[in-house]
C-alpha positions, 0 to 999 in steps of 0.5 A: 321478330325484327327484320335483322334478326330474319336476315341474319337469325337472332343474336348468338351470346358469346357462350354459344360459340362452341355451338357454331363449330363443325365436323368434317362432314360440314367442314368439307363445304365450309373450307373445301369449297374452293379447292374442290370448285377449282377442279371446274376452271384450273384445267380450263385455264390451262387449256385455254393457253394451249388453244393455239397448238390445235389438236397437239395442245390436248395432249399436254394436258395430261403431263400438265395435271400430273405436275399439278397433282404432285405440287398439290400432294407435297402441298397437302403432307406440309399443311398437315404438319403446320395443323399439327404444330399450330392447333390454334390456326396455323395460317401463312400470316401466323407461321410466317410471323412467328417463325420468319419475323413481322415483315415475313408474316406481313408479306404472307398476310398481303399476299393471301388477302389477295388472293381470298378477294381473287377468290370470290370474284374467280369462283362466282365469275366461274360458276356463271360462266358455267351457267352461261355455257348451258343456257348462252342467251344470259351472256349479256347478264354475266356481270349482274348475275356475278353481282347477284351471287355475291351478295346472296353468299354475303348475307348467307355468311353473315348468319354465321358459321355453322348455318353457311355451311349447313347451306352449302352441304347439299350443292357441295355432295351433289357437284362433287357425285355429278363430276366422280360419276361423270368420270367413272362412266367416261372412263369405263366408255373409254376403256370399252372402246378401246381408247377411242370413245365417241362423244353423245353431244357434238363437240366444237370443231378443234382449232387450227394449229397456229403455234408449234410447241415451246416450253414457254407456253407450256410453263404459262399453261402450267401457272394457269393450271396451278389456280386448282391448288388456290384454298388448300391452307383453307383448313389449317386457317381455321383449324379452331372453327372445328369441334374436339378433337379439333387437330384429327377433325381438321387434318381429316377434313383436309385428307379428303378435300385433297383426295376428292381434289386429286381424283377431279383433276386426274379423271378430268385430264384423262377424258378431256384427252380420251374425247380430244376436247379443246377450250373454247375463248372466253367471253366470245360467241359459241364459248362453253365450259369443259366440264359442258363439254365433258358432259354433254360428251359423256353422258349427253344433254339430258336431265343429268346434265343440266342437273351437274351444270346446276350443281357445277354453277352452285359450287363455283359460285359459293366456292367463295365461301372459303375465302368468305371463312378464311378472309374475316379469321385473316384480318382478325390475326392482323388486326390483334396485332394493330396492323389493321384497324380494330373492328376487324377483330370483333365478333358481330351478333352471329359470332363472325367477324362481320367487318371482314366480310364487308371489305371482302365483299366491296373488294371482289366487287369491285374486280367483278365490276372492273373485269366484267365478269369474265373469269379468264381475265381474272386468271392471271392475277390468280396463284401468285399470292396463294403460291407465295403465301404457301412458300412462306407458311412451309419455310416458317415451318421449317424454321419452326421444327428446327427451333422445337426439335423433338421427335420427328422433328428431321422428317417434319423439316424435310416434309416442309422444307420440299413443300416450301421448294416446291411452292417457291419454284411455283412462284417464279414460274406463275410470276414469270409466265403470268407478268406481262398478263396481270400478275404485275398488278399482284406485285402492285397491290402486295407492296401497297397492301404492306404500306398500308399496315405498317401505316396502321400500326404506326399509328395506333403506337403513337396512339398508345404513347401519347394516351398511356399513363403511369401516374396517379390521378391528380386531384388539383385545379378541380375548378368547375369549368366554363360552360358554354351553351349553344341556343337558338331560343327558349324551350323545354331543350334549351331549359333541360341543357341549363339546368344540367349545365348549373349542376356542373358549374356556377359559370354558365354562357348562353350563345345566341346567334343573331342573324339580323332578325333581333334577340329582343324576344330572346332577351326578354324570355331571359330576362323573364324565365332565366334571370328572375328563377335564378336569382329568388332561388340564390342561384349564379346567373346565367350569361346570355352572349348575344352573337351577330352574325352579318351573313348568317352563318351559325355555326362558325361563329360559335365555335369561333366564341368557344376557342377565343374563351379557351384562350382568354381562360388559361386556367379554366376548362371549357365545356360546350353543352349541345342541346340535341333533339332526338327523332323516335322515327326515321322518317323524321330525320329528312324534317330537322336540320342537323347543326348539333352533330356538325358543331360537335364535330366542328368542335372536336375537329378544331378544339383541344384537350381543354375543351370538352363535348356533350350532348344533352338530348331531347327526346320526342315522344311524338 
């Protein structure tokens, strides 16, 4: 066993691929996750804002998630109309694209490729964020740690589907039971008490009013709130990854991410205004988590709060596993139809689409690193993708179910046609609210991320025009070419790249550089293991082109010979054979200079369509 095949698992044949698709019951952490997660930083995020209303802000919370819930439910009815009508993975990019036209379809990609980056970095700086509530001397490490989650969900997604989520089961059911029993106790205490319930760990003093109430604040609250509703399309993105019958398995699985999502944040709502706590500022001195609080309040600091701050950190770090699903699926779409280069459209040796997760990787580190960490920081820049990507998905349905019509084809319009409203009024608010806070930087990296495509599919177009052809082959002008090749003196390289180059043409030039040390050895070698062999054997000499070279460059005197030969032979093509020696061992590498592979790509850098490149490789057996 290889140490590739114990990081990632042996390689998985194409024909395996049925193998790697899931249920539900694995699904849920596979493209749940991040919904699920957000329930530990959305209310938080919105709460944060409202710290400057003091003990008033608590109690805007409720209204707030309601008006969350609703969005979430309207949100929830279209996506499962868009798995219906696209059982191959209906993302925003492909209804968008089929139903609205390739710049709608382009705009919906950008957005939510933003969006998964924001993804990852939220949800791991979250969950450290929750570690950092329960254990504060690791606030220093914050950064670090973030780096370090990330790249442990890297190499876990690399092993492919099935096994991340496998992985993920456990950390997904145990944060998911922690939170529901931590609300069905809080608000049995609540009720008990009449309302009024007395928290077991001491909550942080609230804060002293320093704003009154405005309906700008609140609507900025609102927009931070709405990161809950981030990985909802999650599911409808990859509706094929789920086994047969694949459209109930995955309109199932989305029932219960949103069911168990709504529960969240309504009983998180509920307790954080029954036990009056209020958010603390990020990235301060004394700062803790809601759900810390909540916990502590509910059930107090013992095991069973270290054990939910445990799975509350597992889930919002590996909560980037969704986006780790959904981001490699997205640019493979894109890339099939060139607005992304190639690669990312093939399957690695675990049947994942590997290229998309090193970009994704490199990008969330990148914010991580940028932001240091700190999940408020990153909020702003939250929602305004995913909120745009849902606004186009539900109007490409729209269009969709006005183009198939059918039966239940009116239903489906205004189930879709609310949703894209809805989203789209969320847009502006999250855009307006969160503009002067980050989201500006969003509307920066949409357009750029559009240029770029663009620029790719432009470029393989030309690609395709200048290399098609609809002739036959043409059997003229077969004349064997000018072979020229590079040497630097005799041995069994240079002897095995001559004796190939006499088998394609008569016309062979050996290029020697002279660097003022003399070529009289040389030539006598020639003259003794070159030009006597060839002609007892009747064989066309090879030339020897001795090359002077005062200040003892290599390589560009050669290249500079084989252009000039291009030149004075209009008629005959030029092929350069560059004698290469091949290490067994990479440690030998650092020993040997590496001329052959830059003069190959000085050649093909400079040279033109009649001047041919290869490699003839000597292989050491020592």
């Amino acid at each position: 066993m290889t140490v590739l095949d114990l990081l990632l698992g042996r390689p998985l044949a194409s024909d395996e691929s049925r193998g790697e698709q899931v249920g539900s019951l694995v699904g849920i952490p596979i493209f749940g996750l991040d919904a699920l997660s957000s329930a530990a930083y959305g209310p938080e995020a919105a709460l944060t804002l409202l710290i400057p209303l003091g003990v008033v802000g608590i109690s805007y919370i409720i209204p707030i998630s309601m008006s969350i819930i609703v969005l979430l439910i309207i949100v929830y009815f279209s996506y499962r109309q868009t798995i219906q009508a696209y059982p191959g993975g209906g993302g925003s990019y492909t209804v968008a694209r089929q139903n609205l036209g390739v710049s709608a379809g382009l705009l919906a990609a950008a957005a939510l490729m933003i969006d998964y980056v924001l993804v990852v970095a939220v949800g791991i700086s979250a969950g450290v964020g929750a570690l950092v509530s329960a254990v504060p001397r690791l606030q220093p490490w914050t950064l670090l740690l973030c780096l370090v989650i990330l790249a442990i969900i890297t190499l876990v997604n690399l092993r492919g589907v099935r096994e991340t989520g496998l992985l993920f089961t456990v950390p997904t059911y145990l944060f998911v039971g922690c939170l529901v029993l931590v609300i069905v106790l809080g608000v049995v205490k609540t009720a008990a008490s009449g309302g009024r319930p007395e928290p077991i760990a001491p909550l942080p003093r609230l804060p002293i009013a320093a704003a009154v109430p405005s309906l700008w604040l609140l609507l900025q609250a609102f927009a931070s709130g709405c990161t809950a509703m981030t990985g909802v399309e999650a599911v409808s993105n990859g509706v094929k990854a789920f086994r047969e019958p694949v459209v109930p398995t995955a309109r199932r699985t989305l029932t219960i991410i949103i069911a168990i999502l709504a529960i969240m944040l309504a009983g998180i709502a509920y307790l954080v205004h029954a036990y009056g706590i209020s958010a603390t500022n990020p990235g301060q001195t004394g700062y803790q988590s809601i759900l810390s609080m909540l916990l502590g309040a509910v059930v107090g600091r013992g095991i069973f709060y270290y054990v939910s701050i445990a799975s509350i950190l597992l889930v919002l770090a590996l909560s980037a596993n969704t986006a780790f699903a959904d981001f490699p699926r997205l640019c493979r779409a894109i890339a099939q139809n060139n607005y992304l280069p190639h690669s990312f459209a093939t399957r690695s040796r675990r049947l994942v689409y590997s290229y998309g997760i090193y970009l994704l990787t490199g990008l969330a580190g990148i914010l991580l690193v940028l932001f240091g960490g700190v999940t408020d920081r990153l909020i702003p820049l939250f929602a305004v993708g995913a909120f745009l990507a849902f606004t186009l998905s539900q109007a490409g349905m729209v269009s969709h179910w006005r183009r198939v019509r059918g039966k239940g084809a009116t239903r489906s319009i205004i189930v879709n046609g609310l949703g894209a409203l809805a989203t789209g009024v969320t847009v502006v608010v999250v855009l307006i609210a969160k503009f002067t806070q980050g989201a500006w930087v969003t509307m920066l990296l949409i357009p750029s991320l559009l240029v770029a495509m663009v620029a790719v599919r432009r470029h393989y177009h030309r690609v395709f025009l200048e290399t098609r052809s609809v002739a036959p082959l043409e059997l003229n002008d077969l004349s064997p070419p000018l072979v020229v090749v590079p040497i630097k003196n005799w041995s069994h390289i240079v002897k095995k790249a001559l004796r190939f180059a006499l088998k394609i043409s008569p016309c062979v030039r050996a290029v020697h550089v002279d660097c003022g040390q003399g070529s009289s050895i040389l030539r006598q070698e020639w003259c003794r293991f070159v030009e006597g062999p060839t002609q007892e054997a009747g064989v066309a000499t090879p030339q020897l082109v001795v090359l002077p070279s005062r200040y003892r460059y290599i390589l560009s005197p050669i290249v500079d010979y084989v252009l000039e030969a291009e030149r004075t032979c209009p008629n005959q093509q030029i092929a350069v054979l560059i004698p290469e020696l091949v290490q067994r061992h990479w440690y030998h590498h650092i020993l040997h200079n590496k001329r052959a592979a830059v003069l190959k790509g000085l050649l093909l850098l400079k040279g033109n369509q009649r001047i041919v490149v290869i490699n003839v490789p000597w292989y050491l057996e020592s």
